[in-house]
Backbone as CSV, one residue per row, in Angstrom:
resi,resn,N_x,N_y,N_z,CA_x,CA_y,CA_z,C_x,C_y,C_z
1,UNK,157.027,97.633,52.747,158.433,97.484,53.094,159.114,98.850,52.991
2,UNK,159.561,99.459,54.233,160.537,100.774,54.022,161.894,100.725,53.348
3,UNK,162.187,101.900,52.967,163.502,102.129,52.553,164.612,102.287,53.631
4,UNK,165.607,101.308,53.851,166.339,101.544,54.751,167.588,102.493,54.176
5,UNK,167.687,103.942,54.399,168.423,105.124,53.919,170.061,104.925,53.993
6,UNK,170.122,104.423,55.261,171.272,104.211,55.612,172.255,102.966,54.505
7,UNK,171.153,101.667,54.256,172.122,100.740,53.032,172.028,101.285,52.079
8,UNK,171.437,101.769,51.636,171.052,102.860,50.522,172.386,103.723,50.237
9,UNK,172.795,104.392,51.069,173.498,105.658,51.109,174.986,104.840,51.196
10,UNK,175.102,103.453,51.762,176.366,102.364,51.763,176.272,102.231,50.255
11,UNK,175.583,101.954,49.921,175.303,101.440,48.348,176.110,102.426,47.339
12,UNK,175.422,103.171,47.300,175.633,104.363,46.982,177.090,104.845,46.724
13,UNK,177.647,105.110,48.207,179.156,105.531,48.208,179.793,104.841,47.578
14,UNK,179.549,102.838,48.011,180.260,101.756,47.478,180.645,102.082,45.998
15,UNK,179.660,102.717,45.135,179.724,103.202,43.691,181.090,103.569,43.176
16,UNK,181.504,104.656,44.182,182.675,105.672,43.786,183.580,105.082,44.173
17,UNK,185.050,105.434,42.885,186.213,104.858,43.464,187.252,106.185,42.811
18,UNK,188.357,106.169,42.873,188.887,107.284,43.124,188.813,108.248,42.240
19,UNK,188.692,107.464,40.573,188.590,108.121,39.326,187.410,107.498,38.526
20,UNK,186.821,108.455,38.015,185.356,107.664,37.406,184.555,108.420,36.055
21,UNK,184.335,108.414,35.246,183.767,109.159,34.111,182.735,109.436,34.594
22,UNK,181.871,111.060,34.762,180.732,111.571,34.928,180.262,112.457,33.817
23,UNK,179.158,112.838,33.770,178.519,113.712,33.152,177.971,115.492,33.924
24,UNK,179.019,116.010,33.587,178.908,117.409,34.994,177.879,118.252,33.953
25,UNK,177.032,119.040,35.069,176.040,119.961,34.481,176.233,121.211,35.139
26,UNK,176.440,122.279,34.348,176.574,123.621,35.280,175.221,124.683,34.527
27,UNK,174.911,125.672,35.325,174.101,126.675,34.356,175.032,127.578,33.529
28,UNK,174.496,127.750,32.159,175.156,129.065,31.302,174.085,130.181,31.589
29,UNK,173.742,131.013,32.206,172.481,131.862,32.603,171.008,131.320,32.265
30,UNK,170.342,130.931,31.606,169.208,130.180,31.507,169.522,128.882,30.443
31,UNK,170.561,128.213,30.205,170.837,127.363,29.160,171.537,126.181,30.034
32,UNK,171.088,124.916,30.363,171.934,123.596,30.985,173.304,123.680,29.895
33,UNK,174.391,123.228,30.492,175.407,122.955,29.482,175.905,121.359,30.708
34,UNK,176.125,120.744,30.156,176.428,119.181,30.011,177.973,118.668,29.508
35,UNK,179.007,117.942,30.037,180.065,117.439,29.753,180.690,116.203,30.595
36,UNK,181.564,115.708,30.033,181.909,114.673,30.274,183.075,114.878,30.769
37,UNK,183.358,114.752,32.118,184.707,115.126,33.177,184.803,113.794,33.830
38,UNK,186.251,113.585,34.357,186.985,112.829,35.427,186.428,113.325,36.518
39,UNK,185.605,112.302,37.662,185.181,112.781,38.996,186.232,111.965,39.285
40,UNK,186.813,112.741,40.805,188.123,112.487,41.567,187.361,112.300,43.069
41,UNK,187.660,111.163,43.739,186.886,111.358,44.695,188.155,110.703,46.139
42,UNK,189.096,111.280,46.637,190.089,110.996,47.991,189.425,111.538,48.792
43,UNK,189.969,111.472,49.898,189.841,112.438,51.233,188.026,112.533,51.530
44,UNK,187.480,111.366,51.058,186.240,111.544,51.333,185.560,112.522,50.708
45,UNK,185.899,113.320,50.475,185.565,114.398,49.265,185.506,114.448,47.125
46,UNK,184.776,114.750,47.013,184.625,114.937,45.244,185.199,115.987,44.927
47,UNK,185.723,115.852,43.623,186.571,116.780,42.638,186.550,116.850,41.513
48,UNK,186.766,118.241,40.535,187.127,118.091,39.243,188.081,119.224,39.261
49,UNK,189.086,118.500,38.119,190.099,119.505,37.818,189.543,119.643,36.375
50,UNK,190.501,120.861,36.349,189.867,121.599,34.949,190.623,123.037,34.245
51,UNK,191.005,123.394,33.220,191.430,124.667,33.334,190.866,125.763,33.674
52,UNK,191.693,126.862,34.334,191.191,127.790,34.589,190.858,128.782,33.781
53,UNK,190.516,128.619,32.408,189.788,129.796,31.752,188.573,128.621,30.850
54,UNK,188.586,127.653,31.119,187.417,126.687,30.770,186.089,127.464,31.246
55,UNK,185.003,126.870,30.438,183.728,127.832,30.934,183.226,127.333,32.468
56,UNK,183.447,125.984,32.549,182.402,125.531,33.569,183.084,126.039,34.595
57,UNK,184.568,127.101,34.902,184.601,127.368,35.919,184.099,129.222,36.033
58,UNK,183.914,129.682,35.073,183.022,130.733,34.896,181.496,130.738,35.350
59,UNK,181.051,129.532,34.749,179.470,129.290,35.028,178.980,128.869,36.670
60,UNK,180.384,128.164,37.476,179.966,127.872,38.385,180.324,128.996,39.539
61,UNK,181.415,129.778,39.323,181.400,131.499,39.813,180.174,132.085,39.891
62,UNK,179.417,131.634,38.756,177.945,132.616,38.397,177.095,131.991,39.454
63,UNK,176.951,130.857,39.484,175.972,129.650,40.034,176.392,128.583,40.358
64,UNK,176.715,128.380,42.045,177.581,127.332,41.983,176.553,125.255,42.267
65,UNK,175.324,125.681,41.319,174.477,124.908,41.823,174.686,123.701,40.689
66,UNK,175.167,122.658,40.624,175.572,121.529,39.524,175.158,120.235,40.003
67,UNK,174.963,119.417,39.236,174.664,117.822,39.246,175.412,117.497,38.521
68,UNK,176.158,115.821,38.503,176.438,114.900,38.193,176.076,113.857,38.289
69,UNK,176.293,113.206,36.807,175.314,111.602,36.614,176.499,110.742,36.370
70,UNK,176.071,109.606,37.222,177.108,108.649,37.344,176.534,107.468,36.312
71,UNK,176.875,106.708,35.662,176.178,105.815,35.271,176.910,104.379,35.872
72,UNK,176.161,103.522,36.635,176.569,102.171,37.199,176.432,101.165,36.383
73,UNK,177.094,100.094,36.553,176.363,98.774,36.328,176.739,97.547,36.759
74,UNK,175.848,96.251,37.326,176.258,95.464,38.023,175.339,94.617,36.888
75,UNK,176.110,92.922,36.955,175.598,91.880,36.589,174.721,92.135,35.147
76,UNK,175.039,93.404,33.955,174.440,93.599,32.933,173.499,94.592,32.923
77,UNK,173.528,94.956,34.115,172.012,95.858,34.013,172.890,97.156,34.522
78,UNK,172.306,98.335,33.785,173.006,99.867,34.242,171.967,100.207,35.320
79,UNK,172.381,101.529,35.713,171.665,102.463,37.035,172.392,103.965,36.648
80,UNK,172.029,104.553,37.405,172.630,105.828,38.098,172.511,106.281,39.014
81,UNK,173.546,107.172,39.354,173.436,108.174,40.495,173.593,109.462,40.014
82,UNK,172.387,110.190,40.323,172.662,111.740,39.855,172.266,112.724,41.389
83,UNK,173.970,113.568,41.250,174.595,114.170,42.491,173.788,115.592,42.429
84,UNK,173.171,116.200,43.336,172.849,117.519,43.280,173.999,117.808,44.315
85,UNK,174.553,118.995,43.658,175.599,119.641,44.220,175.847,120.825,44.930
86,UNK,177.008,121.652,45.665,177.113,122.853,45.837,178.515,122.487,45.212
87,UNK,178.721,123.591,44.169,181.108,123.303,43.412,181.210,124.580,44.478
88,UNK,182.461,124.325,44.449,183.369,125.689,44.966,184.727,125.883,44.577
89,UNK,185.639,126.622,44.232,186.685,126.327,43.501,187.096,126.105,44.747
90,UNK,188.039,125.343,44.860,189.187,124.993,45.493,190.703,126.548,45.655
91,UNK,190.435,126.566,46.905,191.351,128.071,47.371,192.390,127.054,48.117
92,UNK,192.388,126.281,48.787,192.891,125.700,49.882,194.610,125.209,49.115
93,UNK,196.023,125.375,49.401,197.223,125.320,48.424,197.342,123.538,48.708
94,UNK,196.918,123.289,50.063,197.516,121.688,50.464,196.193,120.804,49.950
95,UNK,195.270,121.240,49.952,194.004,120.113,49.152,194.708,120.130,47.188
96,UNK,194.491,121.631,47.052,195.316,121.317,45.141,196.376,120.577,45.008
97,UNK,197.414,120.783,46.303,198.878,120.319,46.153,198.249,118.681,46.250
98,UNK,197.753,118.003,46.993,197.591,116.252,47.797,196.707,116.190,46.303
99,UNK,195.524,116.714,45.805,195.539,115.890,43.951,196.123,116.074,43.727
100,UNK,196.487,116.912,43.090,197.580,117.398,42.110,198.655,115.764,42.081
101,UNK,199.321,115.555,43.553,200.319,114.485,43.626,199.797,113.283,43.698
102,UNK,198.484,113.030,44.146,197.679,111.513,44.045,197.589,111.105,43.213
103,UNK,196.995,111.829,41.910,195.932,111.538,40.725,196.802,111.869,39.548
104,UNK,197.437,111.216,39.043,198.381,111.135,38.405,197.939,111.441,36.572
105,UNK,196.881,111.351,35.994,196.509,112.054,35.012,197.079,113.591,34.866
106,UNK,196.494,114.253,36.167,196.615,115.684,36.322,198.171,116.132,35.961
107,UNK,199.210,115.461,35.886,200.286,116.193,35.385,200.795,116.151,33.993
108,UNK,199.991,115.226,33.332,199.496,115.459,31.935,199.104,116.925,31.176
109,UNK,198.121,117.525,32.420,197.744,118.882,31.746,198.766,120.078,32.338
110,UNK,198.689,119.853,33.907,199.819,121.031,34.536,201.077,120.186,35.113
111,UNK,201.971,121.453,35.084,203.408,121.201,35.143,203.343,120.987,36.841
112,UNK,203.111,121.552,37.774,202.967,121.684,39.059,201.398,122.112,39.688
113,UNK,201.171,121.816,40.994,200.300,122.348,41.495,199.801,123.692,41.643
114,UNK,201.030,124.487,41.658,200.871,126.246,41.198,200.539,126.235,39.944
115,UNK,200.304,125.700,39.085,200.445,126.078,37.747,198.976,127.093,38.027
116,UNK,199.153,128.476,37.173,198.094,129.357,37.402,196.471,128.952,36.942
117,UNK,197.202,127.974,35.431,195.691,127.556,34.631,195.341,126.028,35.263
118,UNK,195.930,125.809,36.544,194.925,124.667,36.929,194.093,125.017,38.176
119,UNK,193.187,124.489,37.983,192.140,124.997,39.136,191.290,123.605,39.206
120,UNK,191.017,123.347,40.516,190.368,122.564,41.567,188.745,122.781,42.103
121,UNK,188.135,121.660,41.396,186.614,122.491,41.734,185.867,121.011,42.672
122,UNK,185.646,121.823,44.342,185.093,120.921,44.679,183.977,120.552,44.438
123,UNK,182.919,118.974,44.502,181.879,119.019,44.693,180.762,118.722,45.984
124,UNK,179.775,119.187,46.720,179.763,118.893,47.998,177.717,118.604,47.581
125,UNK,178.191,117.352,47.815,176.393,116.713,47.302,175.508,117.361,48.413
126,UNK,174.406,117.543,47.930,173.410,118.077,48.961,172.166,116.799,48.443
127,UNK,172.233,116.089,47.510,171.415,114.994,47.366,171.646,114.248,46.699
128,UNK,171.284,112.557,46.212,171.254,111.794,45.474,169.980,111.335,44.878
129,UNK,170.149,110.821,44.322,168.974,110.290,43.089,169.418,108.837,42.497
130,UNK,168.972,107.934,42.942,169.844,106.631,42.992,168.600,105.474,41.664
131,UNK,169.347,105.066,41.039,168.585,104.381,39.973,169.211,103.119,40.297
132,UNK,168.796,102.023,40.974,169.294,101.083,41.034,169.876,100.171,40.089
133,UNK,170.623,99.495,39.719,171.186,99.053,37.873,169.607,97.726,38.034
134,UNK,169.446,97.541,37.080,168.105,97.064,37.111,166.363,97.500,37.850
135,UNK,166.793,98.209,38.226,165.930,99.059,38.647,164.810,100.436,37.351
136,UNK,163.410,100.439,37.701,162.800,100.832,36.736,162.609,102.254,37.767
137,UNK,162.928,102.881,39.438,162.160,103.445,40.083,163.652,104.193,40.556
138,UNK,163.649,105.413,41.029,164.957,106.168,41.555,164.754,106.311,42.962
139,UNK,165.485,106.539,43.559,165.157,106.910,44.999,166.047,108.473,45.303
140,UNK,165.520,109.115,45.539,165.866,110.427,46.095,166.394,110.536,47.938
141,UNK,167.513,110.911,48.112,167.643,110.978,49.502,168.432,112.188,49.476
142,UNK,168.092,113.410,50.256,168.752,114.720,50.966,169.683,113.875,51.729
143,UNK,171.052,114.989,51.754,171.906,115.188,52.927,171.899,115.806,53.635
């Protein structure tokens, strides 16, 4: 029986909803460093906000190569999805400004969308790794 990629990849998206607890991984030069961030996901696109003198936006300047693990669960049983990524900070004033005003946590930390110490880090999956919630086997699919 084949893997049909396409329900797979429905599946998958179905996961994400606008705000979601992840586990982000960036490199410190040869050392994984691991944390627990708000994934933001509008506009069809993934996000993390974060301050701008925080490390993980140093580490991903260095290397902008990161994963995130989602952890699912349906009917009792967990899964995951773990995102291989490309981050990029966010330059763009009308993508920072549209979170900034959607996602309503974010004005908790900054006063406005200019604020200098907030910064916008996109994420742009280049693969998944899908653990079905009851599932003992992952499935890997490139974008």
């Amino acid at each position: 029986m084949g893997v049909n990629e396409d329900e797979i990849l429905q599946e998958i998206w179905g996961n994400f909803s606008e705000q979601q607890h992840i586990f982000l991984a960036t490199a410190d030069r040869d050392q994984p460093r691991l944390r627990p961030v708000t994934l933001i996901y509008t506009m069809s696109r993934f996000f993390v906000a974060t301050g701008t003198s925080d490390a993980k936006v140093h580490q991903i300047r260095q290397n902008p190569k990161v994963e995130f693990c989602l952890v699912v669960e349906k009917d009792g049983s967990k899964g995951t999805i773990r995102t291989e990524c490309l981050a990029q900070i966010v330059t763009e004033k009308d993508v920072k400004i549209h979170v900034y005003n959607n996602i309503s946590f974010l004005k908790e930390y900054w006063g406005n969308p200019e604020d200098p110490s907030y910064t916008l880090i996109e994420l742009q999956p280049t693969s998944f790794e899908y653990m079905k919630p009851g599932s003992m086997q992952a499935i890997k699919l490139k974008l």
